[in-house]
C-alpha positions in Angstrom: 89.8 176.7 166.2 91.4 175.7 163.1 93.7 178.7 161.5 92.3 178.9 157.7 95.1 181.6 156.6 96.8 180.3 153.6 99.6 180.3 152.7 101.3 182.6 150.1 103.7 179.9 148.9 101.1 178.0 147.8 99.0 180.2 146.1 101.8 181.4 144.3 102.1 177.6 143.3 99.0 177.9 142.6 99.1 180.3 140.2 102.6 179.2 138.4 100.6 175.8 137.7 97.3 177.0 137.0 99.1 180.1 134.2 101.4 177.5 132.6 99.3 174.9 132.5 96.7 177.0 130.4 99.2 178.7 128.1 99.7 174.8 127.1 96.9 174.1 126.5 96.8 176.7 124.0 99.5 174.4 122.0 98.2 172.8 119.0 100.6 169.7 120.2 98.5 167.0 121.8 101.4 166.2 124.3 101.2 169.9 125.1 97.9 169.6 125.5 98.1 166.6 128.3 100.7 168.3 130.2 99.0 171.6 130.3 95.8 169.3 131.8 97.8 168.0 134.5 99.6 171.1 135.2 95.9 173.0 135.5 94.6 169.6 137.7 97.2 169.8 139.8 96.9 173.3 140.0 93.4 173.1 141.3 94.3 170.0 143.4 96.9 172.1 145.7 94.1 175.0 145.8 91.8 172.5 147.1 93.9 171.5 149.8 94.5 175.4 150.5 91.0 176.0 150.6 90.6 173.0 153.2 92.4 174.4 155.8 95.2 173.6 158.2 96.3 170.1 158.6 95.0 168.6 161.9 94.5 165.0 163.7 93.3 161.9 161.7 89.5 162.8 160.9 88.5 159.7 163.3 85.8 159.8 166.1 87.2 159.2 169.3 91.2 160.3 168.3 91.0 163.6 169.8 88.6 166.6 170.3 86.4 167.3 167.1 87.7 171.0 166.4 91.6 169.3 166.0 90.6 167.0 163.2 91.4 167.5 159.5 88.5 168.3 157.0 88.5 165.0 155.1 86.3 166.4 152.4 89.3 168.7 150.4 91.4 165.6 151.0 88.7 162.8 149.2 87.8 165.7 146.5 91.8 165.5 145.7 91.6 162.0 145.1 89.0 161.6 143.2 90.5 164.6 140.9 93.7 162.3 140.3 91.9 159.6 139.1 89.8 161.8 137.0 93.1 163.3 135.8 94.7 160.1 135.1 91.7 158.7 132.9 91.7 161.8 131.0 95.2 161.6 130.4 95.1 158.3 129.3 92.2 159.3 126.8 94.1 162.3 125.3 97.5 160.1 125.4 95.9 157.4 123.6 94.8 160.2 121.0 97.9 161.5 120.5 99.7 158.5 119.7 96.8 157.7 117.0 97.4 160.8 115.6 101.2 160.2 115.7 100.6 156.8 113.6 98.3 158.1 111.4 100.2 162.0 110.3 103.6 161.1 112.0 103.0 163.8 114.2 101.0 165.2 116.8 99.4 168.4 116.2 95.4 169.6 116.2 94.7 170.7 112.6 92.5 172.6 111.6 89.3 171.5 110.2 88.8 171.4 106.3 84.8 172.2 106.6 85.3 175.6 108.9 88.0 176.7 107.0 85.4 176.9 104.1 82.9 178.2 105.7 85.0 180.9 106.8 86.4 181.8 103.2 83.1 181.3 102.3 81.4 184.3 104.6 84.1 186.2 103.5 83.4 186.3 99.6 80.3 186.6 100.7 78.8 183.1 99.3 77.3 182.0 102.6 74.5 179.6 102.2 70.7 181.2 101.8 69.1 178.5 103.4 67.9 179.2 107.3 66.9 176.2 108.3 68.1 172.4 107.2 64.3 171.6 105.5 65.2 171.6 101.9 68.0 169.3 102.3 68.6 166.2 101.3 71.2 164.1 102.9 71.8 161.2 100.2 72.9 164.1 98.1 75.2 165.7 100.8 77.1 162.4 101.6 77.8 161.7 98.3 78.8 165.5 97.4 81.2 165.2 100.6 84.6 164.4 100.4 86.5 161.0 101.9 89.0 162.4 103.7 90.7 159.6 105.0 91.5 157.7 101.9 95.2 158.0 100.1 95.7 161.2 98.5 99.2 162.4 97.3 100.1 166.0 98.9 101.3 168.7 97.7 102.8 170.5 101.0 103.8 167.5 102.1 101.4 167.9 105.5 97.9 168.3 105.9 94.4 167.5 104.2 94.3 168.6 100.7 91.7 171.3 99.2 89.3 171.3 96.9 89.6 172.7 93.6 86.4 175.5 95.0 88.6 176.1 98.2 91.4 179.0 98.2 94.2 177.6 100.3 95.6 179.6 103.4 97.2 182.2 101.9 93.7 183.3 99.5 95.3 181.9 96.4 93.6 179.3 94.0 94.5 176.0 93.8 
C-alpha cells in the first residue's frame, strides 16, 4: 500500500506560493500580475503532486507489482497546467508590454465609464431607464467619447475627464 501522508514541507510551500502569489495579483502592475499567476499555478502544481501520493515505480505494466507504481494522473494534470500556465503568461506578457508602449508604463487603470457611474449613484443621478428599449445606439456612439485619440493631459498620466465628470478627489474640472 502506497503511504498518502503528506508532507508538511510541502504544504507549507504550498501555502507560501499560493498566499504570495494572490497578494500579487492584487497589484495593479501587469508584471505583478504574471508573477502572482505563476506563483498561484505553481502553487496548485506542487499540491497536485501532494495530493497524488508517494512517488513509486514507472507507471508501466509489467515493471513491477501494480500497488508499487506511481499515479500518472497528478503527474499528466501537472503538465498540462505548465503549458496552460505558459500560454497564459505569454497572453498577459504580451499585454503588458502593449500597455508599456502605449502609457510608458504598466499599470491596470481604472475605467473612465464605472468611475461615472459610481459618482453618478452617488449624487444620486443614476439613470431611470430599466431596461435598454428606449435606446438608441447611433445616438450613444456618437455621444461617447474617443478615448484613444491625442489628448494633452493635465496630470500628466491617465485618461482625461469630462467636463460633467468630478475627478477623484470630488472636485470639478
Amino acid at each position: 500500500m502506497i503511504d498518502m501522508t503528506p508532507n508538511v514541507t510541502l504544504a507549507i510551500v504550498v501555502g507560501v506560493l499560493v498566499g504570495t502569489g494572490v497578494y500579487l495579483l492584487l497589484e495593479r502592475s501587469l508584471s505583478r500580475v504574471i508573477i502572482g499567476v505563476t506563483l498561484i499555478s505553481n502553487g496548485v502544481n506542487v499540491l497536485m503532486l501532494i495530493a497524488g501520493g508517494a512517488a513509486g515505480g514507472p507507471p508501466l505494466v509489467g515493471s513491477g507489482p501494480p500497488e508499487d507504481m506511481a499515479d500518472p494522473l497528478p503527474q499528466a494534470m501537472v503538465l498540462t497546467a505548465i503549458v496552460i500556465n505558459l500560454g497564459l503568461t505569454a497572453f498577459v506578457l504580451a499585454m503588458a508590454y502593449r500597455s508599456w508602449q502605449l502609457h510608458g508604463h504598466d499599470e491596470v487603470q481604472d475605467d473612465l465609464e464605472d468611475r461615472r457611474i459610481a459618482r453618478r449613484a452617488e449624487r444620486g443621478a443614476v439613470d431611470k431607464r430599466a431596461d435598454d428599449v428606449g435606446t438608441n445606439l447611433a445616438i450613444e456612439a456618437a455621444e461617447a467619447r474617443d478615448e484613444t485619440e491625442e489628448v494633452p493631459l493635465i496630470t500628466g498620466h491617465g485618461p482625461q475627464l469630462g467636463a460633467e465628470d468630478d475627478d477623484v478627489t470630488g472636485r470639478r474640472s
